[in-house]
Every structure is written in C-alpha cells, then in structure tokens.
C-alpha positions in Angstrom: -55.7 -95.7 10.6 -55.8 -95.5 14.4 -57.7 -98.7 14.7 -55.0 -99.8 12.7 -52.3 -98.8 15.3 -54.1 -98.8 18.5 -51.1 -101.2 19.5 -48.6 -98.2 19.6 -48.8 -95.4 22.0 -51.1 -92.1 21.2 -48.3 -90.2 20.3 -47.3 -88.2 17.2 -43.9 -90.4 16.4 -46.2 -93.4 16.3 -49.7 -92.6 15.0 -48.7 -89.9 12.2 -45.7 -92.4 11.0 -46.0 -93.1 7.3 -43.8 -95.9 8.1 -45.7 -97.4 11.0 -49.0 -97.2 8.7 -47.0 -98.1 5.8 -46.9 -101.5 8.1 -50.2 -102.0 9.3 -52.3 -101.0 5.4 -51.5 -104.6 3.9 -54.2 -106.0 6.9 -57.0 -104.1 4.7 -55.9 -105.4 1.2 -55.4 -109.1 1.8 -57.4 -111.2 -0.3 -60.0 -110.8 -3.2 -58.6 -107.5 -5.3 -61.3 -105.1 -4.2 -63.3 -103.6 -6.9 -62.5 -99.5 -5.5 -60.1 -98.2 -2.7 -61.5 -94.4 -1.1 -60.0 -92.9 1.3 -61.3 -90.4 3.3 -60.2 -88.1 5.8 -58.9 -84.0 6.8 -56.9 -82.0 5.3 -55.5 -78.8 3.9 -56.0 -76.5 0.6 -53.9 -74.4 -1.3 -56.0 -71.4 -1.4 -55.4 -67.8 -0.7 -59.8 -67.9 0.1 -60.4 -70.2 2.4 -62.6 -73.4 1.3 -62.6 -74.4 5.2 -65.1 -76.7 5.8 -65.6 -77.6 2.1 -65.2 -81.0 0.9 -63.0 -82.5 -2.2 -63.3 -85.3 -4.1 -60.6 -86.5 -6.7 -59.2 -89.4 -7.9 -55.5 -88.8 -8.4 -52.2 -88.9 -6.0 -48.9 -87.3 -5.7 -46.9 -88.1 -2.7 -43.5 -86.3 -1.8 -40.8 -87.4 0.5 -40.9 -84.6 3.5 -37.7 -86.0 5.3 -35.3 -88.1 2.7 -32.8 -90.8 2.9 -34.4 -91.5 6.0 -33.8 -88.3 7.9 -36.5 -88.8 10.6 -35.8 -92.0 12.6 -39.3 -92.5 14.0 -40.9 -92.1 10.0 -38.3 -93.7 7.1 -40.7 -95.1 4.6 -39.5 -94.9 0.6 -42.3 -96.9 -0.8 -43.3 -94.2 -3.1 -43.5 -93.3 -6.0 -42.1 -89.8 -5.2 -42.5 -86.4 -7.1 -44.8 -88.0 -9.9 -48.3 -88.4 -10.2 -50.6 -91.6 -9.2 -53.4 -91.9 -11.9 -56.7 -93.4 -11.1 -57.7 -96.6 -12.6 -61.5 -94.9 -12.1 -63.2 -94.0 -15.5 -64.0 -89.9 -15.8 -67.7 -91.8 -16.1 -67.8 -93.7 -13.3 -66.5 -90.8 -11.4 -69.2 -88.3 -12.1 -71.9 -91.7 -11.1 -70.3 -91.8 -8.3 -70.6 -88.2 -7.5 -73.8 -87.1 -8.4 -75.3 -85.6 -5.6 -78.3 -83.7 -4.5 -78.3 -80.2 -3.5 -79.4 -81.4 0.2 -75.6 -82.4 1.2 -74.7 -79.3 1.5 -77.5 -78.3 4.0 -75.9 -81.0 6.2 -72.5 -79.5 6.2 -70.9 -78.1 9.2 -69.1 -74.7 9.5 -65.8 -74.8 10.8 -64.9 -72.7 14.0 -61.9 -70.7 12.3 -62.1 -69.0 9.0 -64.8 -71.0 7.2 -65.7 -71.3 3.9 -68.2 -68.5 2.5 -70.6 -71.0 1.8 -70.7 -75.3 2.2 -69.8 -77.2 -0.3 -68.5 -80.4 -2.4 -65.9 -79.7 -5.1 -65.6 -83.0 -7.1 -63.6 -83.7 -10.2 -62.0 -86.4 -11.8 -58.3 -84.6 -11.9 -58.1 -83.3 -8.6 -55.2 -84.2 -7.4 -54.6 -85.5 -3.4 -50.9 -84.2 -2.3 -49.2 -86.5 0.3 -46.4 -85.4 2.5 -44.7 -88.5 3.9 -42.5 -89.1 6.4 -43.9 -86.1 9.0 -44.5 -86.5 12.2 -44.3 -83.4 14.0 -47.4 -81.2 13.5 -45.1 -78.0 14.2 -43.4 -79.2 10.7 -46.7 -79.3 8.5 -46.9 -75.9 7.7 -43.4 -75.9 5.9 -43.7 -79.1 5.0 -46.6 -79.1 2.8 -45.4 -76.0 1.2 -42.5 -78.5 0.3 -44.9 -81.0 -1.2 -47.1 -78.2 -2.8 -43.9 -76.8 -4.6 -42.6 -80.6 -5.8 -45.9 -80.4 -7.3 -46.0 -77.5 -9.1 -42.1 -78.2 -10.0 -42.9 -81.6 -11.5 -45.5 -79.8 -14.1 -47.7 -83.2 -14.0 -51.6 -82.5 -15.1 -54.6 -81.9 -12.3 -55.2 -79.5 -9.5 -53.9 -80.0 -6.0 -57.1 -79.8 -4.3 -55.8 -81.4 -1.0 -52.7 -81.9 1.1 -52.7 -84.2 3.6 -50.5 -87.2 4.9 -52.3 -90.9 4.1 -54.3 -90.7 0.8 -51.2 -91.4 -0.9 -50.4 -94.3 1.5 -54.0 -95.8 0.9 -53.4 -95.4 -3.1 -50.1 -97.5 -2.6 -51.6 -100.3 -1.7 -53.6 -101.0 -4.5 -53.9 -100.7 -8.4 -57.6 -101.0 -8.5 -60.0 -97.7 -8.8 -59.6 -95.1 -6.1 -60.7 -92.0 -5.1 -60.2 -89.8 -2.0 -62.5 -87.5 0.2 -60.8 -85.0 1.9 -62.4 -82.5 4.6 -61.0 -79.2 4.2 -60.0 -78.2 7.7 -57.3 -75.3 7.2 -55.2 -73.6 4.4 -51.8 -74.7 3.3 -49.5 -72.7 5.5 -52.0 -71.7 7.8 -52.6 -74.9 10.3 -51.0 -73.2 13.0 -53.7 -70.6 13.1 -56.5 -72.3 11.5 -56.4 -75.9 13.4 -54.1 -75.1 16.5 -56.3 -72.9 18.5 -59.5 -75.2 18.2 -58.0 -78.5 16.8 -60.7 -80.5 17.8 -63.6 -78.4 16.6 -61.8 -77.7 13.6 -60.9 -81.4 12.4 -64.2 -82.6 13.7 -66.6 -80.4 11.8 -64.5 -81.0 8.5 -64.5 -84.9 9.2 -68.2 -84.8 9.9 -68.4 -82.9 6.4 -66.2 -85.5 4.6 -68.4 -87.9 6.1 -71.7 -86.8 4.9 -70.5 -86.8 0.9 -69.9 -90.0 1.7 -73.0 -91.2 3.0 -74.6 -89.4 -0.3 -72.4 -91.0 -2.6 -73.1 -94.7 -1.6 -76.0 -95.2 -2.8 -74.4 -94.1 -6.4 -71.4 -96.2 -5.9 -73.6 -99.4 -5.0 -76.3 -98.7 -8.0 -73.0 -98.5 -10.2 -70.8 -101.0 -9.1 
C-alpha cells in the first residue's frame, strides 16, 4: 500500500487513509479478473494470551465504519459493506492445499520484542475471520477503535472467529469477488498496541511482518501446484 501512495506525504492522515487507498487499490485490479486476491500484512488479536508473533490465515472479512457519516475529514470512505460479513469465494478444499505446510515454518519465525507468543506459529482456517476498522487514522485511536470493530462483530452474531484486526484486508477484499485470503502477522493484542507496539514499533511490526512473510513463501509452492 505505500508504493501505492508514495505520492502523498509520510504522514498518518495520508498513508493510514482508507479513503486515500480506497483510491489508489483499483491500479492493482485493472484487467484480466485474477484468479485469487491475498492480502497480507500486521495486525492485532483478540486474545487475553498473547499469540504475538503468531501468524493467521483466513479467508473471510468484516469491516466496520470507525468514524461515520464522514466524521474524519482526512478518512471518509463508505464503500463498505459495513457490520456484515465478506465470505470467500475460496473452497474449504482449496484452502487447506493452499495451506499445508511443513513443520519447518515455524523454525523460521521470529519472536517479537514485547510479550511474544509462548511458542511460533501458523493458525490457518477457512472461517477465520479478518476485522477491518476503516476510516482511522490516528494510531492513538486504534486501541478504542478496534474494540469498536471487535464489538460490531460480536453484535452482528455472523459465523467465524475474529482471528485478526487490522485496517486494509477489508479494503483489498472490496475490490474484487474472486477467491481471497488474508495473512496477517500478529504484532500486539486488541487493546493493548499502546504497550505492545508503541515502545518498540519498529521491532515489533517488523518481526511479525517477517513472520507473515515466511507463511507465505511456504504456501506458494501449494498455491502454484493448485492453481
């Protein structure tokens, strides 16, 4: 996404804008329909135990509005769906192909800095669910804010786990009715990025990219011997 918007300025009100990505995503998906959409990237889990460092994998979005009616002028998107959930066009089948991995990926996980997980790993399923918060662009909001999203979840009663809680997975999914699945890199705890990502943001985020990064690397292979 920053390639995408490496004509704005390297600040929050720009780079973390749903609505300024919301702009730039079409570039990806012009032309040929492709034949499967991941997106990959950091973010948080609702855990009381910490799965820091961890990876998920699921195939299904739920995206909720974290400033309506356009509240925040530098973030106003309402593309949406809101407050309902995004299946995957991605066969239970196909999913568990694609994810077959080897017990070697998790020897080339990192550990976090902060509160890591007891012990590296991938959690993949079919119904984990990716929870978007939209429309945020003030880190010193994401603690309340996905808190926000995780309740809309649980309020809506929709089937799945929220496994991960992030900002673009949902944005990615929008695009684009053909299979997807998401990779997230588990670098805090909902409700606890102020003191598991502030104090080391850069360690923190990079170790659970680098970990997100590996599963995919081992799940290539299985996507190109399937597709």
């Amino acid at each position: 996404m920053s390639d995408l918007l490496e004509h704005l300025p390297n600040i929050g009100k720009y780079q973390s804008s749903s609505e300024r990505k919301a702009e730039r995503l079409p570039l990806i998906f012009r032309g040929t329909s492709p034949d499967l959409v991941v997106a990959i990237g950091t973010a948080a889990l609702p855990s009381e135990a910490s799965e820091n460092g961890d990876v998920v994998i699921g195939t299904e979005v739920f995206m909720h509005d974290g400033h309506p009616n356009g509240s925040n002028p530098d973030s106003k998107w309402n593309g949406g769906p809101f407050d309902q959930l995004l299946p995957s066009a991605l066969s239970e089948a196909t999913f568990k192909a694609f994810t077959k991995l080897d017990n070697n990926v998790a020897d080339r996980l990192l550990s976090v800095p902060l509160n890591p997980s007891w012990r590296a790993r991938v959690l993949a399923r079919q119904s984990y669910v990716a929870l978007g918060t939209t429309n945020v662009t003030d880190p010193a909001e994401y603690e309340a804010a996905d808190n926000t999203t995780l309740e809309a979840f649980l309020k809506a009663r929709v089937a799945g786990k929220a496994m991960s809680v992030e900002t673009t997975h949902g944005l990615i999914r929008a695009q684009s009715a053909s299979p997807f699945l998401f990779i997230s890199g588990i670098a805090n705890r909902v409700g606890w990025y102020g003191d598991e990502v502030i104090p080391r943001s850069y360690a923190q985020n990079m170790a659970a990219a680098h970990n997100a990064g590996v599963a995919v690397t081992w799940m290539l292979p299985n996507i190109d011997k399937t597709i």
